[in-house]
TORMI-235686 format. One record per atom (N, C-alpha, C): residue in three letters; x, y, z. Coordinates in steps of 0.1 Angstrom, whole numbers, plus 5000, padded with zeros to 4 digits. Layout:
N
ALAXYZ...
//
This chain:
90
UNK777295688981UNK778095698969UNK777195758958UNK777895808948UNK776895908939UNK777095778928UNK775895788919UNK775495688908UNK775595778893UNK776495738886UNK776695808868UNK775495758862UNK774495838860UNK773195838849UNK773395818837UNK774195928833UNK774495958818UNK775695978813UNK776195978804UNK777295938795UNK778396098787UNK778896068781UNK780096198778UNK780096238764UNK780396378766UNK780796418751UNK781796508751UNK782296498739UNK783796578739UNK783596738733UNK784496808741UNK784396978733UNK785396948725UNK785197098712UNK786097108703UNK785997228703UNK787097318700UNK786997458695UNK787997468685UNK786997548673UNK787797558658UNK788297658656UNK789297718654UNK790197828652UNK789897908640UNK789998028640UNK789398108626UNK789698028613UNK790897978615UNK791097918602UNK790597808598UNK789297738604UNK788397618601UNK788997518605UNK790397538611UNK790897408619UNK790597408635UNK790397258639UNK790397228655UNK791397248660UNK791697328669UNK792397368680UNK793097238685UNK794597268684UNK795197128689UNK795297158704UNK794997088711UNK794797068730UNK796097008738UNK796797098739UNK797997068749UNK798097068760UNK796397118770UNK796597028782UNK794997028788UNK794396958794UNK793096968801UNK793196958816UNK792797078823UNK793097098835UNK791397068846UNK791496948852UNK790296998861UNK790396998874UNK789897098881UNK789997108894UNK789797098910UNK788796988909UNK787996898916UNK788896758912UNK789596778905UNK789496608899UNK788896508899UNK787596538890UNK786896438888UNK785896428904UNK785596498913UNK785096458924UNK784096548923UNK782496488924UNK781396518924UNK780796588936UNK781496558949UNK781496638959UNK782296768960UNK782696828949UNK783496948952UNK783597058937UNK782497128937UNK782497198928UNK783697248925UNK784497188906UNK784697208899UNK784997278889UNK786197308881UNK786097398869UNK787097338860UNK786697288846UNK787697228835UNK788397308830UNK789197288825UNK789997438817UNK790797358809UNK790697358794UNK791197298781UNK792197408774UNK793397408773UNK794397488766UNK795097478754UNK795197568744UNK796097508730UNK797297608737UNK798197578737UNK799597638737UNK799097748750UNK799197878749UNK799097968762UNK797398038760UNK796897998751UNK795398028751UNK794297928757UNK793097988764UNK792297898769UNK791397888758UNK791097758755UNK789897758742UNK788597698750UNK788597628760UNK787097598763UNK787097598777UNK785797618789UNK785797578800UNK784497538804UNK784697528815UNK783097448819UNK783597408835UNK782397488843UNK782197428855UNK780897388859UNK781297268871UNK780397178872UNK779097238877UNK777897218872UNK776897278880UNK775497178884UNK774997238893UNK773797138895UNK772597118884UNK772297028884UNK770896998873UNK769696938884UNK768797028884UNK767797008895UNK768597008907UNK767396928918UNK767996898934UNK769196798937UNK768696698925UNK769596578928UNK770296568922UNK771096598909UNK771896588899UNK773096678899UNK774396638899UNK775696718890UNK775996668882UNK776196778874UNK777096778856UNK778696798863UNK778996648859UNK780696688867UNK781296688852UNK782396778852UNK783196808839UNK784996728841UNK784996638835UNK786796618834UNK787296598823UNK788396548829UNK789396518813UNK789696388814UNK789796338800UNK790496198798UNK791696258786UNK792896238794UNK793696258783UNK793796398781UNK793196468767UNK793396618761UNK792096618760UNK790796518762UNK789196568759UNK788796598769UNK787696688767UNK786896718778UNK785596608779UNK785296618788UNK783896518790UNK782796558803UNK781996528807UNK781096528810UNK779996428818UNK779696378830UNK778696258833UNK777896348841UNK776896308844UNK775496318854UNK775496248864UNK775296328877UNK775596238889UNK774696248897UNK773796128903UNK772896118914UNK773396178920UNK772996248934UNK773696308945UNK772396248955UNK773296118962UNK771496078971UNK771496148980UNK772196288989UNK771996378995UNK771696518990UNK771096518979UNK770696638972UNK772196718966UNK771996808954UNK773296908950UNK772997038954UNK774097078957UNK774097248959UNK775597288954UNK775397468947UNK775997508942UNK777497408935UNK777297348922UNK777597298912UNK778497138922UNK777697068934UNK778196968940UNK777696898948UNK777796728950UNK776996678954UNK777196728970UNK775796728981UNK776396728997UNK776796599001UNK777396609011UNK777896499017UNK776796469029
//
């Protein structure tokens, strides 16, 4: 089983007009699974405003990307079989 190291933070993206982008849906496509390289995708109405896919950090680490709700977020994941191309091996 993979071990969460580290903790989350949320994207924003501000619209020319100095307002936050209101987020009408957060799409990820691994769901949340650290064994399967992933891609987030955050939407205001029919525009994409942010994305992020999961990638490895060193041998042993993934940046898995999800959503709670309409935020995006982020953990660090042991992979005690080493990571390749943005996922833990099995």
């Amino acid at each position: 089983m993979a071990i969460v190291i580290a903790g989350i933070y949320a994207l924003t993206r501000v619209q020319p007009t100095g307002q936050a982008a209101t987020i009408t849906t957060c799409i990820d496509t691994d769901n949340n699974d650290p064994y399967v390289k992933g891609t987030l995708t955050m939407t205001a109405g029919d525009s994409v405003v942010a994305s992020a896919t999961d990638v490895c950090e060193g041998d042993r680490m993934v940046v898995e990307h999800y959503c709670v709700v309409s935020t995006a977020v982020f953990r660090t994941v042991v992979c005690p079989n080493g990571c390749q191309d943005g996922a833990c091996v099995r």
